[in-house]
C-alpha positions in Angstrom: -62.1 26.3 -6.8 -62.2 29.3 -4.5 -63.4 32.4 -5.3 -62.1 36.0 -5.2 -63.8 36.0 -1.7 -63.5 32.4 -1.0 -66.1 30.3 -2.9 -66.6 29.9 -6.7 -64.5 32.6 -9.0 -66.6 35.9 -9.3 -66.6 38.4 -12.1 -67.9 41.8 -11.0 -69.2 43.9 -13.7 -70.4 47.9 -13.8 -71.8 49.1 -16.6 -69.9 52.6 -16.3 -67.5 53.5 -19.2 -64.4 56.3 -18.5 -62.6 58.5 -21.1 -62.7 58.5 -24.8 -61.0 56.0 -27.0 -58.2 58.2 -27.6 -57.0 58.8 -24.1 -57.5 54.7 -23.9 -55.4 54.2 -26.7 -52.8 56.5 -24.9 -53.0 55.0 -22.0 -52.7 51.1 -23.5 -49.5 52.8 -25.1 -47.7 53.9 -21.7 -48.8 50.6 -19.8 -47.1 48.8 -22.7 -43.8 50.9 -22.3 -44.1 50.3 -18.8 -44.5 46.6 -18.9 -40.9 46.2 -21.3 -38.9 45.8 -17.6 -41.7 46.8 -14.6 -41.2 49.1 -12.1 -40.3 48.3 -8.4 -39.0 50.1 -5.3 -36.6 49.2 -2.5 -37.4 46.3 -0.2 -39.3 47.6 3.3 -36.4 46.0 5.2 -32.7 44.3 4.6 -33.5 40.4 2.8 -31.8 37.7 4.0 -33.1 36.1 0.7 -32.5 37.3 -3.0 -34.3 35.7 -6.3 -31.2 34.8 -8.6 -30.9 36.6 -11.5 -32.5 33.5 -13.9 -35.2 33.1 -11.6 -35.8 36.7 -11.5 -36.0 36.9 -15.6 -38.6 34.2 -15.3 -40.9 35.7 -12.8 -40.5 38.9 -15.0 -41.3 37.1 -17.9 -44.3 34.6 -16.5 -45.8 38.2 -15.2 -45.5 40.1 -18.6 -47.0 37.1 -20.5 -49.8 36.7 -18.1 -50.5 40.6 -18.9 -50.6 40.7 -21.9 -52.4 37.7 -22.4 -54.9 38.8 -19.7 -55.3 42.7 -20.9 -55.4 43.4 -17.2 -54.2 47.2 -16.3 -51.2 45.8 -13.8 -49.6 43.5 -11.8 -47.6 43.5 -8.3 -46.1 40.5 -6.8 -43.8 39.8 -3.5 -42.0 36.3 -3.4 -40.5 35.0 0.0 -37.7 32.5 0.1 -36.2 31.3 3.3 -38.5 33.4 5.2 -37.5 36.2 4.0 -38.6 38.9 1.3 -36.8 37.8 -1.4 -38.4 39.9 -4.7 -41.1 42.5 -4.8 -42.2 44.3 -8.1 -45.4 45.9 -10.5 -45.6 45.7 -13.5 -48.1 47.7 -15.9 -50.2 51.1 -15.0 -52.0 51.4 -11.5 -54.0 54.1 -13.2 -54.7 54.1 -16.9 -55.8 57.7 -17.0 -54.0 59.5 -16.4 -51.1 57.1 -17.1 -49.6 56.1 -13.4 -46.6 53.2 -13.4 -47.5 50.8 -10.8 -44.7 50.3 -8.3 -43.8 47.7 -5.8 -45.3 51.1 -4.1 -48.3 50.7 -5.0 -51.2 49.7 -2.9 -54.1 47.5 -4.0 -57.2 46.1 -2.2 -56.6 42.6 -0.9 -60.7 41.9 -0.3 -61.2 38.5 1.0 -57.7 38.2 2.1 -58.7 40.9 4.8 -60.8 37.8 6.8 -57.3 36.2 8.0 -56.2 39.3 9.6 -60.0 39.6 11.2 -59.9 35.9 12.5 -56.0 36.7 13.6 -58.1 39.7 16.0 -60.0 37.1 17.4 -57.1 34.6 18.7 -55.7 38.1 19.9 -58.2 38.2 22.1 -58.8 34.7 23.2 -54.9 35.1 24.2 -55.8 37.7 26.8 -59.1 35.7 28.1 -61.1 38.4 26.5 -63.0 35.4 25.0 -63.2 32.0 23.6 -63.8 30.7 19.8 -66.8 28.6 21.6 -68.6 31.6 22.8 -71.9 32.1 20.9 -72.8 35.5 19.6 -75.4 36.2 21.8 -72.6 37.2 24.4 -72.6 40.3 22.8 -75.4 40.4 20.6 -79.1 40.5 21.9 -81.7 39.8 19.2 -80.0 37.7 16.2 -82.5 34.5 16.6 -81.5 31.2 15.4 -77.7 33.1 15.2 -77.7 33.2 18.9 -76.0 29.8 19.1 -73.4 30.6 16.4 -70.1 30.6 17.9 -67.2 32.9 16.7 -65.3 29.5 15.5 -68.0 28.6 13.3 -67.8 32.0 12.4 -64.3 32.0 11.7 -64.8 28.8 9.8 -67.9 29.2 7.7 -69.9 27.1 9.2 -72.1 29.4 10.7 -75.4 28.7 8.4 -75.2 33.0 8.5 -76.3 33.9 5.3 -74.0 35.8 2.9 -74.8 39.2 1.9 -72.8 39.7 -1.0 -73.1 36.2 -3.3 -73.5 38.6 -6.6 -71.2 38.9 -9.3 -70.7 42.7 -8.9 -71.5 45.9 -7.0 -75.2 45.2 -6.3 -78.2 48.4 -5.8 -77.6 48.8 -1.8 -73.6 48.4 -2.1 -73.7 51.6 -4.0 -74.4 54.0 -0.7 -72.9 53.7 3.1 -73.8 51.2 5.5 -72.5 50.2 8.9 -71.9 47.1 10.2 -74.8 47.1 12.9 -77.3 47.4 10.0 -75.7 44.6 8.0 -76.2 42.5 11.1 -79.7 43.7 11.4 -81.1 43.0 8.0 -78.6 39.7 7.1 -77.4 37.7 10.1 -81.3 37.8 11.9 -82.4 36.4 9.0 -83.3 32.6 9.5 -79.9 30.1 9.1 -79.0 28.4 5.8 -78.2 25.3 8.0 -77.6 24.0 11.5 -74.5 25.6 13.1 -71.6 23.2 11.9 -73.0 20.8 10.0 -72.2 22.5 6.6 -69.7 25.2 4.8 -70.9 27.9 3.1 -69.1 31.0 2.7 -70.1 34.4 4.4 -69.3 37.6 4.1 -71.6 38.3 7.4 -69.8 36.3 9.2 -66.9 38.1 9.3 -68.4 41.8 9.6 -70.1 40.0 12.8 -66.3 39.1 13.9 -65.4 42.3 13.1 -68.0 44.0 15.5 -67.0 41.7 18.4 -63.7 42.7 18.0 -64.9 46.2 18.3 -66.8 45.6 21.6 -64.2 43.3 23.1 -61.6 45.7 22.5 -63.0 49.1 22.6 -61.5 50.5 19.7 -62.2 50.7 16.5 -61.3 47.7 14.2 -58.8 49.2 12.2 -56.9 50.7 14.6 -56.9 47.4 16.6 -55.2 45.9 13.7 -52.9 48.6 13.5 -51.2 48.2 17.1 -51.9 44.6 17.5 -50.4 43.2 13.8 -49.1 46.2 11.8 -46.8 48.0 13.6 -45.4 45.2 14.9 -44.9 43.5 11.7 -43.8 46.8 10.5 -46.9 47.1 8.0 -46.6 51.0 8.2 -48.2 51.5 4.6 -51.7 49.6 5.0 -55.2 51.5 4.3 -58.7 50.3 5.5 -60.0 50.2 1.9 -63.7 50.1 3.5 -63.4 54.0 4.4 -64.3 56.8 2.0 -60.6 58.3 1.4 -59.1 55.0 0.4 -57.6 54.7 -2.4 -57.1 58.6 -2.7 -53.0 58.3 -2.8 -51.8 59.0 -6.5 -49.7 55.9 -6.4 -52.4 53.6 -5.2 -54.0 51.1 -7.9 -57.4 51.8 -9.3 -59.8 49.1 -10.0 -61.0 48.1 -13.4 -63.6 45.7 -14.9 -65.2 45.2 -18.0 -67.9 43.0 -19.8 -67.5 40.1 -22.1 -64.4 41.2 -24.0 -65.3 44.7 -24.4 -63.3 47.6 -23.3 -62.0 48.4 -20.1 -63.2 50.7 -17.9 -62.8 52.1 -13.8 -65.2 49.6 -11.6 -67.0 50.8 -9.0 -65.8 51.2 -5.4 -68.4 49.6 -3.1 -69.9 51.8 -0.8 -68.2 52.8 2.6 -69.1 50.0 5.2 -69.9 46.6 3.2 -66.6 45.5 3.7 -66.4 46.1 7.5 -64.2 43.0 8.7 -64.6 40.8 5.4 -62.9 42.4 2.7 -61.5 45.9 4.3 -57.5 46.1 3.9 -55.4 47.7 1.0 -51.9 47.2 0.5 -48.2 46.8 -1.0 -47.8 43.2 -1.7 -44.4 43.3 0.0 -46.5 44.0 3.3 -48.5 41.1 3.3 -45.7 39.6 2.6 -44.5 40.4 5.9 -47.3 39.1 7.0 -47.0 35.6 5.5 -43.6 36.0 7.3 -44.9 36.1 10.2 -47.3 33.0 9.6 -44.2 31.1 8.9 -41.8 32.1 11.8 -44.8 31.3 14.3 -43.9 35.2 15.3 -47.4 36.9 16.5 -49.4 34.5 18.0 -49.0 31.3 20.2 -48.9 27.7 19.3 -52.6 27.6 20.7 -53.5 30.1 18.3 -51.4 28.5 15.6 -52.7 25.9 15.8 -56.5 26.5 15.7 -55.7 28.4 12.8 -54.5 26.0 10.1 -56.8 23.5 11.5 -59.4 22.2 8.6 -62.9 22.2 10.3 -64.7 19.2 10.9 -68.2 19.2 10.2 -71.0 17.5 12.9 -71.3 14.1 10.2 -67.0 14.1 10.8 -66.4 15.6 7.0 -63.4 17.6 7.2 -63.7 21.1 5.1 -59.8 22.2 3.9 -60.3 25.4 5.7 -59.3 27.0 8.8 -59.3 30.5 11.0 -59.4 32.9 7.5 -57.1 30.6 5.5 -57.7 27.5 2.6 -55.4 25.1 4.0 -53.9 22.2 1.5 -51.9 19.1 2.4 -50.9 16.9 -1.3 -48.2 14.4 -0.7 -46.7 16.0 2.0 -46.7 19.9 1.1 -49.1 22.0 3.4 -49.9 25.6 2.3 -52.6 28.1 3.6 -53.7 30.8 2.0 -56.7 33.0 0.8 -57.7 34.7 -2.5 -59.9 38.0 -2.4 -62.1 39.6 -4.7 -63.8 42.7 -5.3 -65.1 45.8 -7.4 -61.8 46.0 -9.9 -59.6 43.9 -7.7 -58.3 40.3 -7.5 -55.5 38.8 -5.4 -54.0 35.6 -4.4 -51.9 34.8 -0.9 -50.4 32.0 -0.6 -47.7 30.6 2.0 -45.7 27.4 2.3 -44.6 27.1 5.6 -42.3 24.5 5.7 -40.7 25.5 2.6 -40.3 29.0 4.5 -41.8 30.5 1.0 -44.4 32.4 0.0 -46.2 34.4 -3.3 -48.5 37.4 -3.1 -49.6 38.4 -6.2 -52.1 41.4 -6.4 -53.8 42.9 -9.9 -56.3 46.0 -10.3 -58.7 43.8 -12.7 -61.5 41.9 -11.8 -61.9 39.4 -14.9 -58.7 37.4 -15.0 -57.0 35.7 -12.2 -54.0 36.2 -10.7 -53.7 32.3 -9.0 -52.3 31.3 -12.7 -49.2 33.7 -12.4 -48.8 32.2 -8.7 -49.1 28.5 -10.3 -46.3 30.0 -12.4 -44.4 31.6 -9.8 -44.8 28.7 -7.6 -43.0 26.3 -10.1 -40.1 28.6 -10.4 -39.2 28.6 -6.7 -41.1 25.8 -4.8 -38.3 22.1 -5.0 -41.2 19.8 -6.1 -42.8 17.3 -4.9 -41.6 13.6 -5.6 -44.6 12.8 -8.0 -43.9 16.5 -10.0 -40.1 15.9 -10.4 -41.3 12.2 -11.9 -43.6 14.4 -13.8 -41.2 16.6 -15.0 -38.6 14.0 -15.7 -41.0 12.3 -18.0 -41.9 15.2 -19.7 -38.2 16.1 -20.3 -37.2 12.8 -21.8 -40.4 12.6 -24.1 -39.7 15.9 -25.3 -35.8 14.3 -26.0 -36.7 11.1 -27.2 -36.4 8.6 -24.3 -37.9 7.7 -21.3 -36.4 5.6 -17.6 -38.8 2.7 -18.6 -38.1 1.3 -15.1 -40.8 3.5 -14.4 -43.2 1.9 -15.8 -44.9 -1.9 -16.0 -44.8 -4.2 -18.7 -48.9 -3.2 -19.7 -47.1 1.1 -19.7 -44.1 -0.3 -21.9 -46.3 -2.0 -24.2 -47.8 0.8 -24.9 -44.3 3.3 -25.2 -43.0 1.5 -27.8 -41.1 2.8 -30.3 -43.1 4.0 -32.4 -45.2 6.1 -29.8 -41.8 7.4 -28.3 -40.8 9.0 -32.0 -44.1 10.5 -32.4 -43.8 12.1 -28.3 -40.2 13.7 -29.3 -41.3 14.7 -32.6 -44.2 16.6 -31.5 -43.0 18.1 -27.7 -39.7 18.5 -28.8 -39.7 21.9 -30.5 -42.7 23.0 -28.0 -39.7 25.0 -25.6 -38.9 24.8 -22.3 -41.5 23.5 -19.3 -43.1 26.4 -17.9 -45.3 24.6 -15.5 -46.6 21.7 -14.6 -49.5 21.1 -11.9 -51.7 18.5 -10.6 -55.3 19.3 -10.9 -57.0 16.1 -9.9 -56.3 13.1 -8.4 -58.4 10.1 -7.8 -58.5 6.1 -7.6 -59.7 4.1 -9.8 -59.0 0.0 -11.1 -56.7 -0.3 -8.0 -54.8 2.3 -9.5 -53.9 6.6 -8.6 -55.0 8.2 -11.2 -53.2 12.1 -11.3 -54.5 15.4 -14.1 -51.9 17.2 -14.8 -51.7 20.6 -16.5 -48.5 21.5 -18.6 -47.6 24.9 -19.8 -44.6 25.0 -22.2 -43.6 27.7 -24.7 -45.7 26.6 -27.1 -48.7 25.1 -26.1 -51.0 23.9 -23.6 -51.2 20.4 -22.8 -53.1 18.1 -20.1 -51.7 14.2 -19.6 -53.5 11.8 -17.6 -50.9 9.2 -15.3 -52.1 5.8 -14.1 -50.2 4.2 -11.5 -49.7 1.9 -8.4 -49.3 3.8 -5.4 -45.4 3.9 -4.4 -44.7 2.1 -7.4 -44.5 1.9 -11.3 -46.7 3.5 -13.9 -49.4 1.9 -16.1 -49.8 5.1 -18.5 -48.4 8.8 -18.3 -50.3 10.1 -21.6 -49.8 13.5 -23.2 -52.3 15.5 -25.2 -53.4 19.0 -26.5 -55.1 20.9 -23.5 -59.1 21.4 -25.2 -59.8 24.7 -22.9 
């Protein structure tokens, strides 16, 4: 499952508490007047695209819920449909003392998410000859050992055997003061490699602060301001901050970070220290900006097919395993539905990206918390305004009937309609029925087994969580779709 940078899901934690217990208590108060409707500001440009009115209510409502439940500070989230911005709005306090609304204005720090706009530097470059994705880093960098033979794809791709800097759970000692990017290099990336070049993934951090440098040198200009004239004034990204200097962060509407420990209060997290994030993690902005962004990803706008298409493809190891990631992005392909994507994570912050291009569709979701995660609102989201896939709409369908009291048994073989006999089908209405409407449902594993496909799937209704395990022949009829009480 990735991480808020990539790998497995992090936590950071600071053991730093902020105000008293009464300005908290006010605080709590105005987020939860805020939350009643959200806040939200005008779209950056004219949609082609609108989220109907029911949709809309549900997106509210999944967002709210997942607050609440969550007890994270705020929420912002931009949904494109038809490849266009189609809904963008915040929900809860970007600053809980002294009470600030977030707004669809709001910016908050997209961490890991960052690394796609680094890699997208790099094909920038490679467009204009300036260099190649098989050029190894000592073309520009004199002394880094076994690194020397690192290439920027493997970079790119995390397959570099570079080792990461920053594998903690939170803000570690040296994070705390300034760095520069030269002396993470120095201390990290001449360190001896975790593995060969290419035959493994492992996720670095250092990687991508060494990206970030070549930019620098190939371009002559600082990274930042590369990415400003190259990507964000053309995609009309006029509001985003490099999060990695001092000052960001400063604006009164921008999001502040918050953590806390176990299940005890909440407090402001940390900002890591000017530099660490240098090319990794460094960007801060309004979800309906990267959202522009994921736009572009889906009209092929910014880049060439070359490009393109090194991007989104999965890297193959040196044994031929294929890794489901590309240039900066996690790239999925289930039953015929490709997305690409990142999630990012740092001091106080958590966010999810994801785009389907061939849907021409897309969710950002963005939250100033770093203990719950924002890819279960997306999963939410996603249900609302993705068509499904054939096996989730024979998911759903079954569902549905269960919960009404009768099933297509055409669907299933003799051995699946011995077991739904009446009996069984009583007890499935009488005990989904009243559970509500289907809020989600989602495949979480899928596997063979007894010459059968054997499919997880996780079901959210109104009242209650539920997991059901389907059995079936591939393209054909179902041996078992059977529902029970989710144990997590």
């Amino acid at each position: 499952m990735p991480n808020r940078r990539g790998c497995p899901p992090y936590c950071r934690r600071w053991r730093r508490r902020r105000g008293t217990d009464i300005k908290r208590a006010i605080a709590l108060s105005l987020a939860a007047l805020l939350c009643i409707a959200g806040t939200w500001v005008r779209m950056p440009r004219a949609s082609a695209a609108s989220l109907d009115a029911a949709d809309a209510a549900r997106v509210d409502e999944a967002a709210l819920e997942w607050l609440k439940s969550t007890g994270a500070p705020s929420v912002s989230l931009a949904i494109v449909q038809r490849g266009a911005l189609a809904y963008a709005k915040a929900y809860g306090v970007a600053r809980e003392v002294p009470g600030v609304p977030a707004t669809a204005a709001s910016r908050y720090a997209i961490d890991s998410v960052s690394k796609q706009f680094t890699a997208a530097a790099i094909l920038l470059l490679a467009q204009q000859d300036k260099l190649s994705l098989d050029d190894p880093l000592a073309r520009w960098f004199a002394r880094l050992g076994e690194a020397s033979r690192v290439t920027l794809r493997q970079l790119l791709t995390h397959t570099s055997g570079i080792r990461d800097y920053w594998p903690q759970d939170f803000v570690t000692p040296p994070m705390v003061h300034p760095t520069t990017p030269q002396a993470i290099i120095e201390q990290w990336a001449a360190r001896p490699l975790d593995f060969m070049p290419g035959t493994d993934w492992q996720y670095s951090n250092t990687g991508y602060v060494l990206a970030g440098e070549v930019v620098e040198r190939v371009s002559g200009e600082p990274l930042f301001e590369f990415l400003q004239r190259r990507i964000f004034t053309p995609l009309a990204m006029m509001h985003v901050a490099d999060y990695a200097s001092p000052s960001a962060g400063s604006a009164p509407e921008d999001a502040a970070g918050y953590t806390r420990f176990g299940l005890g209060p909440v407090i402001q997290a940390p900002k890591e220290g000017a530099g660490w994030l240098f090319g990794a993690a460094n960007l801060a902005m309004r979800p309906d900006e990267l959202a522009l962004w994921d736009i572009s990803l889906i009209d092929r706008s910014l880049l060439n097919a070359n490009s393109y298409a090194a991007q989104r493809s999965p890297v193959v190891l040196a044994d031929g395993t294929r890794r489901p990631y590309g240039l900066g992005l996690h790239i999925e392909d289930t039953h015929g539905r490709f997305s690409i994507g990142h999630s990012g994570s740092g001091s106080g912050f958590l966010a999810d990206n994801r785009v389907w291009p061939n849907e021409r569709t897309a969710i950002v979701v963005l939250t100033n918390n770093d203990w719950a995660s924002p890819t279960d609102l997306l999963a939410r989201i996603a249900f609302l305004v993705l068509p499904p896939t054939p096996e989730e709409a024979r998911a759903r369908a079954l569902f549905a009937g269960f919960q009404n009291g009768t099933v297509d048994r055409s669907l299933f073989t003799a051995t699946g309609n011995f077991y739904l006999s009446d009996e069984v089908l009583a007890d499935l209405h009488a005990s989904l029925g009243g559970l509500g409407r289907l809020r989600l449902i989602e495949l979480t594993q899928e596997y063979r087994r007894g010459g059968m496909v054997t499919r997880s799937w996780k079901i959210l209704c109104d009242g209650a969580h539920l997991t059901a395990i389907e059995r079936g022949y591939s393209g054909g009829r179902l041996d078992e779709f059977m529902i029970t009480k989710a144990t997590d």
